[in-house]
C-alpha atoms as a printed R data frame, in Angstrom:
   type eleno elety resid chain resno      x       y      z
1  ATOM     1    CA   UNK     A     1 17.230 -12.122  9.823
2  ATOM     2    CA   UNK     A     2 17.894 -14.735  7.195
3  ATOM     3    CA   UNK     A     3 16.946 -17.295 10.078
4  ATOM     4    CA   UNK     A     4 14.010 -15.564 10.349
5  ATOM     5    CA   UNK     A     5 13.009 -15.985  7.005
6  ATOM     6    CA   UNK     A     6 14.005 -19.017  6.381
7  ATOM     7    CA   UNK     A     7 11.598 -20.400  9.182
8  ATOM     8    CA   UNK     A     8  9.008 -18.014  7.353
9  ATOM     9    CA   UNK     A     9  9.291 -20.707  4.646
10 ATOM    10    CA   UNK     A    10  9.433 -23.140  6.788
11 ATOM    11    CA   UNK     A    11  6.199 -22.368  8.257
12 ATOM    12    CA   UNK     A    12  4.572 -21.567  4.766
13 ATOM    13    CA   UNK     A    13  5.767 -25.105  3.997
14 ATOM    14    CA   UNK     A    14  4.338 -27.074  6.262
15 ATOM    15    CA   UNK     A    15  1.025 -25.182  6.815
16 ATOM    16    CA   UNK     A    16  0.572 -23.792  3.668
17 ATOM    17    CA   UNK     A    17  0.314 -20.618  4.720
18 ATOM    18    CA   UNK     A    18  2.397 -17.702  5.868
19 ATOM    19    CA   UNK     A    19  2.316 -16.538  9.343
20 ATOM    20    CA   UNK     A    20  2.386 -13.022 10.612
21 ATOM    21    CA   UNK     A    21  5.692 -11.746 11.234
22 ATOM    22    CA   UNK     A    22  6.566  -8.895 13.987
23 ATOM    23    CA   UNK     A    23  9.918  -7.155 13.547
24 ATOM    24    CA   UNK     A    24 10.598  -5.353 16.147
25 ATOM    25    CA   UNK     A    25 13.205  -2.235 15.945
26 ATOM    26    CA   UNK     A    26 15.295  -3.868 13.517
27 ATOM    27    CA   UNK     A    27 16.765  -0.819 12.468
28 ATOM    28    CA   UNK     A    28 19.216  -0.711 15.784
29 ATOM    29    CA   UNK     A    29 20.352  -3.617 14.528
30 ATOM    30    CA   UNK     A    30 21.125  -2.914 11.112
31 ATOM    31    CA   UNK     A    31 23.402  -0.662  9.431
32 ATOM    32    CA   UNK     A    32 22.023   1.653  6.150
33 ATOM    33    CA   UNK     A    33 23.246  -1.146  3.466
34 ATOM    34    CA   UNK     A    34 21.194  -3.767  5.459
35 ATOM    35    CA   UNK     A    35 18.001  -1.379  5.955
36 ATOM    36    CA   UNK     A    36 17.921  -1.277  2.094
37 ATOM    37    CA   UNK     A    37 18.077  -4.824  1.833
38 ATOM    38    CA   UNK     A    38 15.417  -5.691  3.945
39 ATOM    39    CA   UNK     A    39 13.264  -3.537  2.465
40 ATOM    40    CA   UNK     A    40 14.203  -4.898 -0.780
41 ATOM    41    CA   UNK     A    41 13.268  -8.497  0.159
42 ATOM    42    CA   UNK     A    42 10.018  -7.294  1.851
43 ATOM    43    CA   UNK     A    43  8.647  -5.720 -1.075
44 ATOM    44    CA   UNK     A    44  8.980  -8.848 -2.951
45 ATOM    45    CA   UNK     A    45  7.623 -10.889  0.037
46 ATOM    46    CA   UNK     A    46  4.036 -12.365  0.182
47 ATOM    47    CA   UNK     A    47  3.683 -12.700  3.802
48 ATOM    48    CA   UNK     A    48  2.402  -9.902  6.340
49 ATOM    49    CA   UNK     A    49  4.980  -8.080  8.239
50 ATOM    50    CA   UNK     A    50  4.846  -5.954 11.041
51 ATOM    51    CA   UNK     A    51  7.300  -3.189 11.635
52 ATOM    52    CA   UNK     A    52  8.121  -1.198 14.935
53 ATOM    53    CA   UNK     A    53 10.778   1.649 14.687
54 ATOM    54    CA   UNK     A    54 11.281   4.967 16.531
55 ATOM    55    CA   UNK     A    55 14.421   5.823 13.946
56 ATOM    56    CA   UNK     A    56 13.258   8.735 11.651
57 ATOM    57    CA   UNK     A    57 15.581   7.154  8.757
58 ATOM    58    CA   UNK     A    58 14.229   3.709  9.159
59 ATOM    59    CA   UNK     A    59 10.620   4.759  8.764
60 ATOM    60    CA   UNK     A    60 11.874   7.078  5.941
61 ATOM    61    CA   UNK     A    61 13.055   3.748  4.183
62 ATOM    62    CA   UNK     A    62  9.868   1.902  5.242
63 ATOM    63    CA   UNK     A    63  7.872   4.670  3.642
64 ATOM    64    CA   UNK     A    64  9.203   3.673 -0.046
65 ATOM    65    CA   UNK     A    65  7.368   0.222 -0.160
66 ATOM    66    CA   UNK     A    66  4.325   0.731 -2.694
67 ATOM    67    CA   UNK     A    67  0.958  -0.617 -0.910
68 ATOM    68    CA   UNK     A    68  2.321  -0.831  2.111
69 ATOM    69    CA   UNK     A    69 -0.219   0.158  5.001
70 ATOM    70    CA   UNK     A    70  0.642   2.661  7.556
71 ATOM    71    CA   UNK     A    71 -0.123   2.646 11.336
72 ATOM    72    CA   UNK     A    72  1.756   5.497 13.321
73 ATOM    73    CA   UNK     A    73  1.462   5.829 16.830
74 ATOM    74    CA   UNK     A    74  2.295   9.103 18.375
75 ATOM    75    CA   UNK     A    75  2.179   9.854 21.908
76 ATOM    76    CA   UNK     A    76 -0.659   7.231 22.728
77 ATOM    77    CA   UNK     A    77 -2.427   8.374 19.480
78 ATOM    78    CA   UNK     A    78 -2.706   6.251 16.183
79 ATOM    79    CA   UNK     A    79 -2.606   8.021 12.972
């Protein structure tokens, strides 16, 4: 992850602008401690970031960033 975001700045270095940034089902990856402090750093982060979970906890977490939008997909259906 921190390679991640370093390119992130990186990127918004040399093109002055930030790119979009997929995450895919990070939270297998990442144990409760870590969860919080990703979420920590993205609600401080200017860029966009896209999220894909299926763990219940995970979104639970995601849910807590203020102004965050919310796309869920269930069973083929967006909501």
């Amino acid at each position: 992850m921190s390679l991640l975001f370093a390119y992130i700045e990186l990127f918004r270095y040399k093109f002055n602008t930030y790119p979009i940034v997929l995450i895919d089902d990070v939270s297998g990856e990442l144990d409760r401690v870590r969860w919080s402090k990703l979420i920590n750093f993205l609600e401080t982060s200017e860029f966009q970031v896209l999220i894909t979970t299926a763990n219940e906890k995970f979104k639970e977490e995601l849910e807590k960033i203020d102004g965050a939008n919310k796309i869920y997909v269930d069973k083929g259906s967006i909501h």
